[in-house]
Each structure stands twice: as C-alpha cells, then as structure tokens.
N, C-alpha and C positions, 0 to 999 in steps of 0.2 A: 504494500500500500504506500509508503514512504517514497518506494521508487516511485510510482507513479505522480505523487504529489510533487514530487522534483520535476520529473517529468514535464510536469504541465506547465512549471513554472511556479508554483505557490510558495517555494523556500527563499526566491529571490523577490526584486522588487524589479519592474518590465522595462524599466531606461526607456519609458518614456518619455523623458524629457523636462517632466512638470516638477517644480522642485519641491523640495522639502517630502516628495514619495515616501508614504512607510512602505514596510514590510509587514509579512504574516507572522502571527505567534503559531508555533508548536510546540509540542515536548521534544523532547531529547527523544530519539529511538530506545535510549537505553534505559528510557525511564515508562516506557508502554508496556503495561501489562493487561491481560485479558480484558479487563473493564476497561480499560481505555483502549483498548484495540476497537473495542464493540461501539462503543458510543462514537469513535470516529469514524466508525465506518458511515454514519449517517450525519456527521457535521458537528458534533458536538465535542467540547475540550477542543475546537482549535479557531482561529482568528484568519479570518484572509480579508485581505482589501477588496472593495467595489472594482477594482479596475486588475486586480488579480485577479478577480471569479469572470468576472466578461475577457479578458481575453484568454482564459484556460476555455470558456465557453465556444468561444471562437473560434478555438481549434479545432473541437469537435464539429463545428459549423465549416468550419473550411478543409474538411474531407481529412483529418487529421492531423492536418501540417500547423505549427505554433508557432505564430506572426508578432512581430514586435510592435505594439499599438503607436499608430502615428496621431498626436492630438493635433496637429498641423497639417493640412493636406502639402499646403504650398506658398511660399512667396512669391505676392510682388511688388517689384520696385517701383515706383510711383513715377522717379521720375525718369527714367529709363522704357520702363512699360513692359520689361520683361517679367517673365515668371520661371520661378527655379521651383518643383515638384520636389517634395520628402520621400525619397527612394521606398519603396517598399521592402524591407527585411525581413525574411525568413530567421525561425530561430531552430529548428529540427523538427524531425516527423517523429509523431509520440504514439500515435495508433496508425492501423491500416486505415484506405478508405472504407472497406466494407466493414469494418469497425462500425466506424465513424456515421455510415449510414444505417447500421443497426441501431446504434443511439439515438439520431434522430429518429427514425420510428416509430421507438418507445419515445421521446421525448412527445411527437403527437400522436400519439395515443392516450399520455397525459392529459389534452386537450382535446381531443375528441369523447373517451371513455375515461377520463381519471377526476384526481382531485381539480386541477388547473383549468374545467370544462368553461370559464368565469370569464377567461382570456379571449375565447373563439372571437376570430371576425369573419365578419360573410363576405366570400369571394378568395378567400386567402386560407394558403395551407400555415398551419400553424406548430410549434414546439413549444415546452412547456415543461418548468420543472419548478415546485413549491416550496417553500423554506420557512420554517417558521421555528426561531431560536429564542428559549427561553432562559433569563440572566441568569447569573449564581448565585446562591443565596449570600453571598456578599455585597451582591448588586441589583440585590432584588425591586429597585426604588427604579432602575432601569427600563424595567417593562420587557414584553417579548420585542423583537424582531420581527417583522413579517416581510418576506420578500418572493420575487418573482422574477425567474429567467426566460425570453422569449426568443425564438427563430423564426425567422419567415423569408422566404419560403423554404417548404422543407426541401424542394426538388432543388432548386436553387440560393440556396439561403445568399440572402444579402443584407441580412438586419440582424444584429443579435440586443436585445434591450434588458438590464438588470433595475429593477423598480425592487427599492428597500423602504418598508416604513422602520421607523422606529417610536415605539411605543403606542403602537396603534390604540384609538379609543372608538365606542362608536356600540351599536347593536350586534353588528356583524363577529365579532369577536377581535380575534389577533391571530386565525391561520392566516398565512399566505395566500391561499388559493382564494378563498373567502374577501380579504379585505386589498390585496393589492390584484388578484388577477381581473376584477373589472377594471383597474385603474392603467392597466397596462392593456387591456382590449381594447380603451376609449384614445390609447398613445398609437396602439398601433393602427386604429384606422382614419388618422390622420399622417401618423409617419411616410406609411407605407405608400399610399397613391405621392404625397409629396416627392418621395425617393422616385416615382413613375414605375412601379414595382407593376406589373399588370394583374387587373384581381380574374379570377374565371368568374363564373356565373354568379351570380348573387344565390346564396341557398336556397329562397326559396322561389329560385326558378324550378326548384327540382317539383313543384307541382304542376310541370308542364304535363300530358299525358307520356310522354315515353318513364316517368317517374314515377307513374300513381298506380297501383296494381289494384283489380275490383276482389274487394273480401269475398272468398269463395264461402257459399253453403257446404261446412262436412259437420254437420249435426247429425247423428244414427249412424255415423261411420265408427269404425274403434278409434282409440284414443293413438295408437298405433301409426293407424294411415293417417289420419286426419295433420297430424306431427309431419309428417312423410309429404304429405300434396302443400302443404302451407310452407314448408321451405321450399320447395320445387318453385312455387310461386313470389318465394323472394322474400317470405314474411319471418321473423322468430318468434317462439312460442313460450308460453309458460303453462302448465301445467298442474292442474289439480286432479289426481286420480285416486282412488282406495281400490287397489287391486292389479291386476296384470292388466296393460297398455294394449295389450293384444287380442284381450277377448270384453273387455269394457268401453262401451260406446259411449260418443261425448253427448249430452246431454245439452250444456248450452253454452253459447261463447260468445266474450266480447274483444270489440265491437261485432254488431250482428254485419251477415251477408246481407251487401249491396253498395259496401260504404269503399270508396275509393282512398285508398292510403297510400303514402311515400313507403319505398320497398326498404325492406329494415324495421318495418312497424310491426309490435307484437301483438299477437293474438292470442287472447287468455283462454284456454277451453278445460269443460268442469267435468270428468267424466260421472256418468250415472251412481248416483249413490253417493258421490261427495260432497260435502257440506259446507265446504270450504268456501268461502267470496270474502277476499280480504278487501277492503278498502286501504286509498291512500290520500293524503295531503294534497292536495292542487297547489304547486309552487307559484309565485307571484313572479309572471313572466314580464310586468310592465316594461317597459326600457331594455329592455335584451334584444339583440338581432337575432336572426332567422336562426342561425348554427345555435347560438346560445339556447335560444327557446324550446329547437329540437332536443338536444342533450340532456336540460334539465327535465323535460320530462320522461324524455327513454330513462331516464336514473330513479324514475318511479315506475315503468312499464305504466304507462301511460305514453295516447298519441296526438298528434298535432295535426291540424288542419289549418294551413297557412293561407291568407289572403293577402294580396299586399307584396311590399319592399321595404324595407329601411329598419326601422326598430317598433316593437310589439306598443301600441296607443292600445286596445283592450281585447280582453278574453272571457272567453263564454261562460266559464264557473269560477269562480272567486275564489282566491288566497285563501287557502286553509280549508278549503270545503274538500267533505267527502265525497268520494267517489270511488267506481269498483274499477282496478286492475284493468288497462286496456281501452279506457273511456277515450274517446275523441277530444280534445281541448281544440275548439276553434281561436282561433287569433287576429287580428288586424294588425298588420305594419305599415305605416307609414313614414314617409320623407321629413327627416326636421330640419330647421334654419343652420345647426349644429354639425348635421355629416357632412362629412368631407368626399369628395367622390373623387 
C-alpha cells in the first residue's frame, strides 16, 4: 500500500509551482500495525492535500500516467505579444491503462448505482468517489469532512473536480455523497458545456419510443417464466414468492400491463399465496435532472415516467408518501433561467 501511495505521489508535494505547498502527513511504515493498516486502507490516520488527491486522481483519469499539475497554462508578454506555453510534464506510469479504465468504471458506477448517485448530470458520463472524514477526538470541535471527486467524461475524461466541505451543517447530514455530490453536479453542469465538452442526449430523451418497452401481461404464468420473458424484454424484477418459482404462478404485479416504461424499469411480481406488498418512501425528486431523478428512484425499485427536459418543477405522489414496490412516479422537467446548456 505504501508503495503505491508513493507511487501516486502522496509522500511528496507536486512542484507545482505555488508557494508555500504543504505536504501529506503519514506514519512511519514502521510504525503501521494491523489497525492502522485497516483504517488506511479507506482514508483514515492519514492527511493529503487538495491538490495531492486531484492530481493522484488525474492519473487514474489520464489512463494511468502521473502528470505534474500546471497552475499556469501560459504566458504572455504584453508588450511583445508573444506567448510562451508551460511544457507539459510527465512524472511516471503508476498503473496500466486497462487499470486505469477498470477504475473509472467503478468510479461510474458510483454515480450511476452507488452512494455518489447526487453528482449525475444529464447528457454526461460521469465518475465519482465519496469521502466523508471524521476528526479525532482531539479535534472533535472540527467537525467531519465531506468531500467529492469527479471525472467527466468517462470515455474521454477531461475534467477531474475535488469539492471538500468542511464542517458541513444543514438537514442533509455531513456524508459526502449526500451534502457535496449535489454541489459538485450543479459545478459540473456548468463547467463542462463551458470547457465545450459535448453532452449526448439529455436522459430523458430516452423516453423516445426506441426506449420505452410496453409492460407485458405474465399474470397465470409461473413465477419462473414470467422472470425469464420480463428480462428478454429488457425489464429487472423483484420478487415475492413462498415456494418453488417453477410451479407457483404470479398472481399480481406492478406496474400492471399496458404501461410503457424506460428499459431497466422493475417489475414487482407477487407469486400466489404471498402476502408480501412492501411499500416505500416516494423521495422528493424536486430540482434533480433526469439521470438524478431516474437513480433515486430505481434505489427504491420504484419507476419514473418523464415529461419534459431540464430539472424535475413536480411529481405525481408527494415526499414521503407510501406506495407499493414498482409504482410509476410521473414527473415534469422543465428549463430554468439557471442551466447552462
């Protein structure tokens, strides 16, 4: 592990230029024992700088290779008229590329299916990794840490952004994911068009028809095929059954046949004899973009039904209302004075 931290760069300070640069606090190698082996392996007992973490980030953003941060692009002479460009410097290759592209993947996958889901913007592939450090009881008057690391795009990464609160206050808490990944969605979907980064489709273009697959009838089917014809069609399931899948037919499922959903949308089915209809929380999609809005509800097995572009102005069941497993959530997005396109 040590190796690797040197590796990245976290034992020095990056020369880049800015003065008075710290550097990172560690132990001594020879002073790590088990417990401290275990707590660093997730960030805890050691110190690195803002601009240590983004460009060891960087690395893994620039297909492994570890660049020396320019805070200067370039001079120029005012009265001459030329310009003199800051060399780009390579500093060693730390991982492979295919490395490197395994990490981003999981990095979005953070922000498609993990904690980081906070971050997404519509139109843009997204990376994501959450941080939330809390003091030591020496410094407990400090508060936690909440921070948030971002790539975009994954295929092409050309942005990497480190957004740290410190001493977060507020409802939301003091994770990471929770109080800085909206605040780094709202950076990045102004960043990013700025940079002329190209976005793909807005997400919910994806309720064009080539996206929306018709919920098949498999009610009196077994619980078996019914699983079996519903991914064929692009859909995932969740399941309530008391008994063998094989010879127990589904009794009822939501949403019912006829309702057109985005493919990925779950379908809840109850085989006969189960008693089972959980309900869930309707989260409070207001102000979230398309991607956002999708997420948070697949994170309840609940579905959306999008109207609109830009960010969620209202939705059909209210904050905190109950509902069973698989309910359609309609939505309205609309254009504000705010985004950036």
């Amino acid at each position: 592990m040590y190796k690797y931290y040197d590796a990245f760069g976290l034992f020095d300070i990056t020369n880049s230029g800015l003065y008075g640069e710290q550097n990172s606090l560690f132990q001594k190698l020879d002073k790590v024992g088990p417990v401290e082996l275990a707590t660093m392996s997730f960030g805890q007992r050691l110190n690195v700088t803002p601009l240590q973490m983004v460009t060891a980030i960087s690395c893994i953003a620039n297909d492994g290779m570890l660049m020396k941060p320019r805070i200067v692009k370039e001079f120029t002479n005012t009265d001459t008229n030329t310009t003199t460009e800051v060399p780009v410097s390579s500093v060693r290759q730390v991982i492979s590329k295919q490395t490197a592209e395994q990490v981003k993947s999981m990095m979005e996958s953070v922000v498609t299916d993990g904690s980081g889901r906070h971050a997404a913007v519509s139109g843009y592939s997204i990376g994501g990794k959450t941080g939330t450090s809390e003091p030591t009881e020496a410094n407990a008057a400090e508060g936690y840490v909440a921070s948030y690391v971002a790539i975009s795009p994954i295929e092409d990464t050309q942005l990497v952004l480190l957004l740290t609160l410190y001493d977060p206050k507020g409802k939301n808490g003091h994770q990471g994911g929770q109080v800085a990944g909206p605040v780094v969605s709202q950076m990045l979907a102004e960043i990013l068009p700025y940079l002329g980064v190209p976005a793909d489709k807005d997400a919910s273009s994806n309720t064009n028809s080539d996206n929306l697959v018709v919920v098949p009838d498999i009610r009196n089917k077994t619980v078996a095929e019914a699983e079996k014809l519903l991914k064929q069609a692009g859909f995932n399931t969740k399941v309530y059954v008391e008994g063998d899948p094989n010879t127990i037919l589904v009794a009822d499922q939501t949403p019912k046949p006829g309702n057109s959903l985005l493919k990925g949308s779950i379908i809840v089915l109850y085989g006969q004899g189960s008693s089972i209809s959980t309900s869930v929380a309707v989260p409070d999609l207001r102000n979230m973009n398309a991607t956002e809005a999708i997420n948070s509800l697949k994170s309840k097995n609940l579905n959306i039904n999008l109207e609109g572009s830009g960010i969620v102005t209202t939705q059909d069941y209210a904050k905190d209302e109950q509902v069973q497993e698989g309910t359609i959530i309609k939505v309205t997005l609309k254009q504000t004075l705010t985004q950036v396109h």
